[in-house]
Short mmCIF file of the C-alpha atoms (twelve columns), coordinates in Angstrom:
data_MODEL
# 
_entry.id   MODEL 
# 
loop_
_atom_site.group_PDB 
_atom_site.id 
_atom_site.type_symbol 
_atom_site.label_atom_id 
_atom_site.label_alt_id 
_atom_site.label_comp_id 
_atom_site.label_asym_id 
_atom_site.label_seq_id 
_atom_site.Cartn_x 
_atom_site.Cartn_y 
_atom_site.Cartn_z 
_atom_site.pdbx_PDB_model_num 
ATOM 1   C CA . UNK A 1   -52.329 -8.383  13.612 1 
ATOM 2   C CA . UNK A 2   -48.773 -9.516  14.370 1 
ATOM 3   C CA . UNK A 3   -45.864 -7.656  16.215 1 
ATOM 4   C CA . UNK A 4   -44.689 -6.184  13.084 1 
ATOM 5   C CA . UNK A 5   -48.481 -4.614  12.225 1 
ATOM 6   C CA . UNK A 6   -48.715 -2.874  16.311 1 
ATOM 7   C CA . UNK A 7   -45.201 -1.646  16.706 1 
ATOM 8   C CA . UNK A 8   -45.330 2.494   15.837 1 
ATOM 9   C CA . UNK A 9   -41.979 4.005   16.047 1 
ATOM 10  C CA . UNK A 10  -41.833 7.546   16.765 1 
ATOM 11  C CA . UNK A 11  -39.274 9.366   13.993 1 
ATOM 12  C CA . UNK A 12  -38.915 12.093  16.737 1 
ATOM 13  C CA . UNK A 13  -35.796 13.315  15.056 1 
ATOM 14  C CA . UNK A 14  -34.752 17.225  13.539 1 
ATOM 15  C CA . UNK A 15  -34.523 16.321  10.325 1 
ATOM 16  C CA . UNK A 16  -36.173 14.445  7.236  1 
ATOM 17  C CA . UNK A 17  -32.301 13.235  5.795  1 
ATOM 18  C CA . UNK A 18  -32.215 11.744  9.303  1 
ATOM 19  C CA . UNK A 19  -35.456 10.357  9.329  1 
ATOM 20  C CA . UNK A 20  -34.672 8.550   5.776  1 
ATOM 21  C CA . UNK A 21  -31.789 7.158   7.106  1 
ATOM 22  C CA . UNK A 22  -33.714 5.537   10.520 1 
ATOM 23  C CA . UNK A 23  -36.501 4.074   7.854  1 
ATOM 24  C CA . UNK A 24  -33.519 2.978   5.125  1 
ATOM 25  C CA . UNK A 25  -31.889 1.358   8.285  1 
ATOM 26  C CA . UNK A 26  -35.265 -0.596  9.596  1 
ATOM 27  C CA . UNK A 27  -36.325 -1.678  6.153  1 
ATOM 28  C CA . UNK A 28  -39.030 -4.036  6.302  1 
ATOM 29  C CA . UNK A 29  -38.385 -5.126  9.907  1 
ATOM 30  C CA . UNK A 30  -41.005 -1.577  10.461 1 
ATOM 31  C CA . UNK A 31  -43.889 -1.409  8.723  1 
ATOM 32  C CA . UNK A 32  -45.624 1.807   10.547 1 
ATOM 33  C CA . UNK A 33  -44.203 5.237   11.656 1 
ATOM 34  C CA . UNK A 34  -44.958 8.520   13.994 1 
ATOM 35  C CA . UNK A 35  -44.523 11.690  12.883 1 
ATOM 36  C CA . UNK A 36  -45.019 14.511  15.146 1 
ATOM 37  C CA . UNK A 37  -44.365 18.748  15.541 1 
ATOM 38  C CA . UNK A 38  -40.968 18.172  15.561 1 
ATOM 39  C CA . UNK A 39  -40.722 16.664  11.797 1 
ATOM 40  C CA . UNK A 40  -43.537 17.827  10.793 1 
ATOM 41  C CA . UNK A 41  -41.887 21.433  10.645 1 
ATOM 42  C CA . UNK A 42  -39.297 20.405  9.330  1 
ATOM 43  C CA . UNK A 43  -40.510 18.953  5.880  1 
ATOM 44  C CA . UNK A 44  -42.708 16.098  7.713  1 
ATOM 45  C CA . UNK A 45  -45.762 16.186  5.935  1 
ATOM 46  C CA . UNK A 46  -44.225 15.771  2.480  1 
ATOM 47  C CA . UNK A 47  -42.280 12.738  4.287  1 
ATOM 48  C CA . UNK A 48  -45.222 10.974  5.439  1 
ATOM 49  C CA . UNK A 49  -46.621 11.005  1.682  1 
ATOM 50  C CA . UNK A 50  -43.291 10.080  0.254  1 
ATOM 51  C CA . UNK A 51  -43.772 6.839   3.040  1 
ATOM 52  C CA . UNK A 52  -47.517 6.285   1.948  1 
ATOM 53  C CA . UNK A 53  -46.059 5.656   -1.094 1 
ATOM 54  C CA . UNK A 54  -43.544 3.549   -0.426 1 
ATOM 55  C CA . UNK A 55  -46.234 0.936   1.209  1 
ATOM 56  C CA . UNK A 56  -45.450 2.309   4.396  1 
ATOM 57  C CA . UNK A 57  -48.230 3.586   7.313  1 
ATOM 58  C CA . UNK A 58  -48.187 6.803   8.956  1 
ATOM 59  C CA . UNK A 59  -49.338 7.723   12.569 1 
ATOM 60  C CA . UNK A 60  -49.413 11.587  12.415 1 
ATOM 61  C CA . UNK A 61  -49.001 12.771  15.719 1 
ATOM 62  C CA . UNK A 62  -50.420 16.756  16.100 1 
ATOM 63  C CA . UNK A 63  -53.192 16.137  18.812 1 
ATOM 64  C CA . UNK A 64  -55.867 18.896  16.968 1 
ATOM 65  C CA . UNK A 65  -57.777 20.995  19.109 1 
ATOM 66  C CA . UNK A 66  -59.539 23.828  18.147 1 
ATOM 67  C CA . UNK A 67  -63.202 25.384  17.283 1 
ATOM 68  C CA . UNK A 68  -65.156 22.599  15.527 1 
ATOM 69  C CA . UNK A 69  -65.123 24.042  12.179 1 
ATOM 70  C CA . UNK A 70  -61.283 24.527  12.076 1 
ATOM 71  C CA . UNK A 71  -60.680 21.034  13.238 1 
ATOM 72  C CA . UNK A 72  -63.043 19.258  10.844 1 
ATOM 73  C CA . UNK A 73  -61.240 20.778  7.937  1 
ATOM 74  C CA . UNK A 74  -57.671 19.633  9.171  1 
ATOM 75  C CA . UNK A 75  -59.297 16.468  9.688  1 
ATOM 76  C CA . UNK A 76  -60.330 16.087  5.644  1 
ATOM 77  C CA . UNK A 77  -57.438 17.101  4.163  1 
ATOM 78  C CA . UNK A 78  -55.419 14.565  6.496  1 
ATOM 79  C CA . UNK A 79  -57.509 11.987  5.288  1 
ATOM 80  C CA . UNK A 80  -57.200 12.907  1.775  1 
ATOM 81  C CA . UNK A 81  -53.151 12.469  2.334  1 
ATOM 82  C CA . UNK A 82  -53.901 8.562   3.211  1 
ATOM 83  C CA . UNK A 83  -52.591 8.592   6.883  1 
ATOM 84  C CA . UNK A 84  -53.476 5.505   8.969  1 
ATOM 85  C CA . UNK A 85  -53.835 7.560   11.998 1 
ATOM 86  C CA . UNK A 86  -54.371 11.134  13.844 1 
ATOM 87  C CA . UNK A 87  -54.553 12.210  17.052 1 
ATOM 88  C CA . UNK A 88  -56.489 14.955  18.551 1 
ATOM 89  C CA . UNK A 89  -57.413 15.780  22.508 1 
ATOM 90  C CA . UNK A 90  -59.746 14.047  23.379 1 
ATOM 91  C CA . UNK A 91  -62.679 16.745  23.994 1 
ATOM 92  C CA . UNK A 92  -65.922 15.758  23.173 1 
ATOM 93  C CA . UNK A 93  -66.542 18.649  20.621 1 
ATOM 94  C CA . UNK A 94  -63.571 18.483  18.959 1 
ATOM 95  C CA . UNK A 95  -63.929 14.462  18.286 1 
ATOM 96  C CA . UNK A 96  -67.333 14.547  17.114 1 
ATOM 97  C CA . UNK A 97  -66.095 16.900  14.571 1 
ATOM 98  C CA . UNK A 98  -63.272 14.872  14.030 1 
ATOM 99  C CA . UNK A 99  -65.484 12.214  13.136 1 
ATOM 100 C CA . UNK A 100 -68.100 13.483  11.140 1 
ATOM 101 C CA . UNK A 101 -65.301 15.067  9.090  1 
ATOM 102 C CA . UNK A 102 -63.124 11.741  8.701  1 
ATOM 103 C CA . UNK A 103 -66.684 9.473   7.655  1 
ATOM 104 C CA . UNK A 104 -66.135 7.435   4.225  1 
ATOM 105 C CA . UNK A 105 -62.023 7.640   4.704  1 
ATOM 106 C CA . UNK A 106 -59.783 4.983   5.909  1 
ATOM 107 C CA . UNK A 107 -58.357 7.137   8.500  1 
ATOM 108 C CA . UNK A 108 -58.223 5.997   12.378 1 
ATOM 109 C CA . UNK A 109 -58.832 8.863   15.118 1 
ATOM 110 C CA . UNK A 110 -57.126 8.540   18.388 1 
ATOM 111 C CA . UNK A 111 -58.632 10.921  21.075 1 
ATOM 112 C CA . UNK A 112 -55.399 11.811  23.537 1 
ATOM 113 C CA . UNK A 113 -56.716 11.291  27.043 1 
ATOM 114 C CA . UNK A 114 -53.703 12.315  29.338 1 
ATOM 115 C CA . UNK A 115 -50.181 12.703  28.518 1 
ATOM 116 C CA . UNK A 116 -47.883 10.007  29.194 1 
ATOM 117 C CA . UNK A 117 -45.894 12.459  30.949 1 
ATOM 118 C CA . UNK A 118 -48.199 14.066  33.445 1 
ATOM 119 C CA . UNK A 119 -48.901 12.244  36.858 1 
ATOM 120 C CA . UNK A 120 -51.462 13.376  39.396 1 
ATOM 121 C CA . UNK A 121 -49.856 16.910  40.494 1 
ATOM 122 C CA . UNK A 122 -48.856 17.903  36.886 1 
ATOM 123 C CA . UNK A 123 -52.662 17.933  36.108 1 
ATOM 124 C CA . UNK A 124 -53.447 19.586  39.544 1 
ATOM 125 C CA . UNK A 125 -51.134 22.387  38.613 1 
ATOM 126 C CA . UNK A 126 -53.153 22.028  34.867 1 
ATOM 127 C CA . UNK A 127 -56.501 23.061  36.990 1 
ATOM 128 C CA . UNK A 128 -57.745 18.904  37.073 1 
ATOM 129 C CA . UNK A 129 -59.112 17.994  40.373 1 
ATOM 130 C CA . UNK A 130 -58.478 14.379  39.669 1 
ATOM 131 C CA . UNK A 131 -56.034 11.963  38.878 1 
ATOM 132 C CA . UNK A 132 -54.743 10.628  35.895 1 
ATOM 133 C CA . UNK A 133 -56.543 6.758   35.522 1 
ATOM 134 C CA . UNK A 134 -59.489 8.720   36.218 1 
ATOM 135 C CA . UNK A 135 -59.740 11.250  33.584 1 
ATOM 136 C CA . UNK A 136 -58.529 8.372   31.170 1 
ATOM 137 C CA . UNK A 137 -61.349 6.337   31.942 1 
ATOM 138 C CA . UNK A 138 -63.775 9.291   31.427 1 
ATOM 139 C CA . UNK A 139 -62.310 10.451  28.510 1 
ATOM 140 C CA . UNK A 140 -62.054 6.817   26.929 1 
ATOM 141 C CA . UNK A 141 -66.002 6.403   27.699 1 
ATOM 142 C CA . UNK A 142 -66.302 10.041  25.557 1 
ATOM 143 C CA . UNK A 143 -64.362 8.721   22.507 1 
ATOM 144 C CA . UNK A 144 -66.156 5.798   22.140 1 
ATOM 145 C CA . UNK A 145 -69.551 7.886   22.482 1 
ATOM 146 C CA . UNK A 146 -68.525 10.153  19.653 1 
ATOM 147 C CA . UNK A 147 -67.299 7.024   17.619 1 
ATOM 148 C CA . UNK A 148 -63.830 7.626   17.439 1 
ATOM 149 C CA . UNK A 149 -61.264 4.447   15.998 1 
ATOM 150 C CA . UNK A 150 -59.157 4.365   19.320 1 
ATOM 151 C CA . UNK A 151 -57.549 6.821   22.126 1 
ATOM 152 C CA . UNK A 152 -54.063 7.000   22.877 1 
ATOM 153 C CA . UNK A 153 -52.846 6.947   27.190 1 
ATOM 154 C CA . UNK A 154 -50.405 5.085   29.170 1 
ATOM 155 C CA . UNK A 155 -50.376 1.633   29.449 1 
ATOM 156 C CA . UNK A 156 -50.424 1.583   33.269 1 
ATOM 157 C CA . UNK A 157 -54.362 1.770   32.000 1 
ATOM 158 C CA . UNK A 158 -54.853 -0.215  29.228 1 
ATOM 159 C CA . UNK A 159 -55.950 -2.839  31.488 1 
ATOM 160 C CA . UNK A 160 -58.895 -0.398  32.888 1 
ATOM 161 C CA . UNK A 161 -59.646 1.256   29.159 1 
ATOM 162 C CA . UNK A 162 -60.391 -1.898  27.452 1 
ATOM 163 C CA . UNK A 163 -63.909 -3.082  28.798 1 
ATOM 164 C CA . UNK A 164 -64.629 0.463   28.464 1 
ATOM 165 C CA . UNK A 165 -64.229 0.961   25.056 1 
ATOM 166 C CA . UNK A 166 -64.777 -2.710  23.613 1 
ATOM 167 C CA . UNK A 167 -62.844 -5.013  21.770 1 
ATOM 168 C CA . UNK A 168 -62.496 -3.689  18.611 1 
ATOM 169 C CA . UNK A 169 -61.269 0.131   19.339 1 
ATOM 170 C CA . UNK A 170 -57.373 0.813   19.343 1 
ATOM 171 C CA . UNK A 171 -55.519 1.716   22.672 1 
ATOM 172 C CA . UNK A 172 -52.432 3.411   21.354 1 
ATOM 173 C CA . UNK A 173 -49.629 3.699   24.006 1 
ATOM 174 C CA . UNK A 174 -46.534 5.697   23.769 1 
ATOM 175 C CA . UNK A 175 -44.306 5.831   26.834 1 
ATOM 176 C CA . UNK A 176 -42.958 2.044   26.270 1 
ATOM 177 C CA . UNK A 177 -39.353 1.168   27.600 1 
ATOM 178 C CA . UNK A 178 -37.962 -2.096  27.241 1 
ATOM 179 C CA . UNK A 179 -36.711 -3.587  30.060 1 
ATOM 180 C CA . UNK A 180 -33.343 -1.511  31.019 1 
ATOM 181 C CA . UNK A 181 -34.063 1.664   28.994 1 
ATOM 182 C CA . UNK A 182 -34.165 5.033   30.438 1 
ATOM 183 C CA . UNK A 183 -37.518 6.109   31.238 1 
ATOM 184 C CA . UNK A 184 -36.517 9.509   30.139 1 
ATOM 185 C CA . UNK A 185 -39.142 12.490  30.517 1 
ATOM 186 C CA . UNK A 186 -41.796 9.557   30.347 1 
ATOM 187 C CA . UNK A 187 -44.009 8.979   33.840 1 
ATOM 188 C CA . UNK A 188 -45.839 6.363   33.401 1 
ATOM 189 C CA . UNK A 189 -43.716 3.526   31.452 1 
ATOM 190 C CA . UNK A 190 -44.150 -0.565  30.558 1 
ATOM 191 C CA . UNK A 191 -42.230 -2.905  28.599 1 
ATOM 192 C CA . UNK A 192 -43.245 -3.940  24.744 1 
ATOM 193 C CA . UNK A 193 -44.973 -7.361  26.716 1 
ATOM 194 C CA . UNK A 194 -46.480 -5.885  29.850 1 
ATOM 195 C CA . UNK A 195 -47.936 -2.957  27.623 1 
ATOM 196 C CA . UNK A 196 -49.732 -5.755  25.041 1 
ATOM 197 C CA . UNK A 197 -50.583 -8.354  27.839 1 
ATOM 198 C CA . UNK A 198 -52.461 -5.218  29.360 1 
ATOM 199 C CA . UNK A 199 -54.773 -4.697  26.146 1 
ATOM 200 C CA . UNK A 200 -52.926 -2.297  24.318 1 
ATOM 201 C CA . UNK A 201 -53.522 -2.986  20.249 1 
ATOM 202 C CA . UNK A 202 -50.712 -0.428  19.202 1 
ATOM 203 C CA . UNK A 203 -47.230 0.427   20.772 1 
ATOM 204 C CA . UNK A 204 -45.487 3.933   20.038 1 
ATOM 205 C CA . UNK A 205 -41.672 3.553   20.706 1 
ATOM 206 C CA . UNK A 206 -39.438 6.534   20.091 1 
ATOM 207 C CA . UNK A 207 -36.104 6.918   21.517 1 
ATOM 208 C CA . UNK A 208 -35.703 3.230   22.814 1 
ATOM 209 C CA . UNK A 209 -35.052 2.439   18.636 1 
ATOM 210 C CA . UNK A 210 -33.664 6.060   17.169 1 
ATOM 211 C CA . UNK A 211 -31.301 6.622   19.372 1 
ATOM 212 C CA . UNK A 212 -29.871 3.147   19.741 1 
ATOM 213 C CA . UNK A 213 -26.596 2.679   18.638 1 
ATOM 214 C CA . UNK A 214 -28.111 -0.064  16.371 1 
ATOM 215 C CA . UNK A 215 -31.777 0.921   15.683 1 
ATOM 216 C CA . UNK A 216 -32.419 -1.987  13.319 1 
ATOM 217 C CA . UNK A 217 -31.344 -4.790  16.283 1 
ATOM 218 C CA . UNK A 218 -32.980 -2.877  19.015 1 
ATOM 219 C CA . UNK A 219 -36.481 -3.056  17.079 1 
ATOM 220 C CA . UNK A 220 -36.038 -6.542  16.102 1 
ATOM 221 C CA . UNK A 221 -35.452 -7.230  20.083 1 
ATOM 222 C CA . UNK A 222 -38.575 -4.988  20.642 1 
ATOM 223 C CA . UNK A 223 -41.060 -6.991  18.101 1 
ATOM 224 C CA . UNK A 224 -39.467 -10.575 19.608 1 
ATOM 225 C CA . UNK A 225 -40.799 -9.147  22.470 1 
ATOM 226 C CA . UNK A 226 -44.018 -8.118  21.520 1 
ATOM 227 C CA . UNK A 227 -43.982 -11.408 19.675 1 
ATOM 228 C CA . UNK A 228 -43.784 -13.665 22.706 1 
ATOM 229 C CA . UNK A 229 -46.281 -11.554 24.091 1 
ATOM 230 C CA . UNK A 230 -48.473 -12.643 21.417 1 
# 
């Protein structure tokens, strides 16, 4: 894969009109999008088909938990829709579900480990007696036991995650900032070359690109990046 195939960006904007216009302004320069709760009730799902079939790849961002049943059924009709990737919490149940449901599609599960914007006394006050690199690690081991296509977690553990889960799962990271940005409600941050360099396979980047004066330049500067890196 090149820069252009591992760069996600995150259409974490209110509206579909204003998600058209951030994917009219990138053109082909972005080849693979995010879309989370907040488009996603807002007219997001028929958006993500109108991208599939435009060529373009989706990364649909509603981390699914729930009873077994209720999650493998979410699971097949996402996959019928032709999205590239989901994510769902990574609990063991939930992602052996997940996968059972998904077998025979071309649809990549990411288990969420820990959220890029939790450190060590947001999951205390969550009940976790532990930190976050080490329910990451535990939770990558779990997703690659149930056979999941990748997990998502902070780049800060990439490095740790990979000879956990192998060479050929995905580590997704969100919380990227190229050098300069503002970190914003993010914790645990890296730049577009640190993050690949660590053994990430996919970058999410939201705000660093939407809410640039000049989206189109600032992901061009972000896959440069990611292309030196490479």
């Amino acid at each position: 894969m090149d820069a252009r195939d591992r760069l996600i960006v995150g259409l974490d904007i209110p509206t579909v009109s204003e998600a058209r216009a951030i994917v009219s302004t990138l053109g082909d320069d972005v080849s693979f999008y995010k879309i989370g709760y907040q488009l996603v009730f807002a007219g997001g799902l028929d958006f993500a088909r109108e991208l599939i079939d435009q060529g373009k790849k989706i990364f649909l961002d509603m981390k699914l938990l729930d009873i077994d049943n209720t999650v493998a059924k979410g699971v097949e009709n996402i996959a019928r829709m032709g999205v590239s990737m989901l994510t769902l919490h990574a609990y063991p149940k939930a992602m052996q579900a997940a996968v059972e449901a998904a077998k025979g599609s071309g649809l990549t599960l990411l288990g969420v480990t820990v959220l890029t914007s939790m450190d060590e006394a947001d999951l205390r006050e969550a009940g976790y007696d532990c930190d976050p690199r080490s329910l990451v690690l535990r939770r990558a081991g779990q997703a690659r036991d149930a056979g999941m296509g990748g997990i998502v977690c902070s780049a800060e553990e990439a490095a740790a995650v990979r000879p956990i889960v192998g060479p050929d799962m995905n580590i997704v990271t969100p919380g990227i900032r190229p050098t300069g940005s503002d970190a914003g409600d993010q914790k645990r941050v890296m730049t577009p070359a640190d993050a690949l360099r660590a053994g990430s396979s996919h970058l999410v980047v939201g705000r660093p690109v939407v809410k640039a004066p000049d989206p189109k330049v600032a992901a061009q500067a972000i896959l440069a990046e990611m292309a030196g890196a490479l």
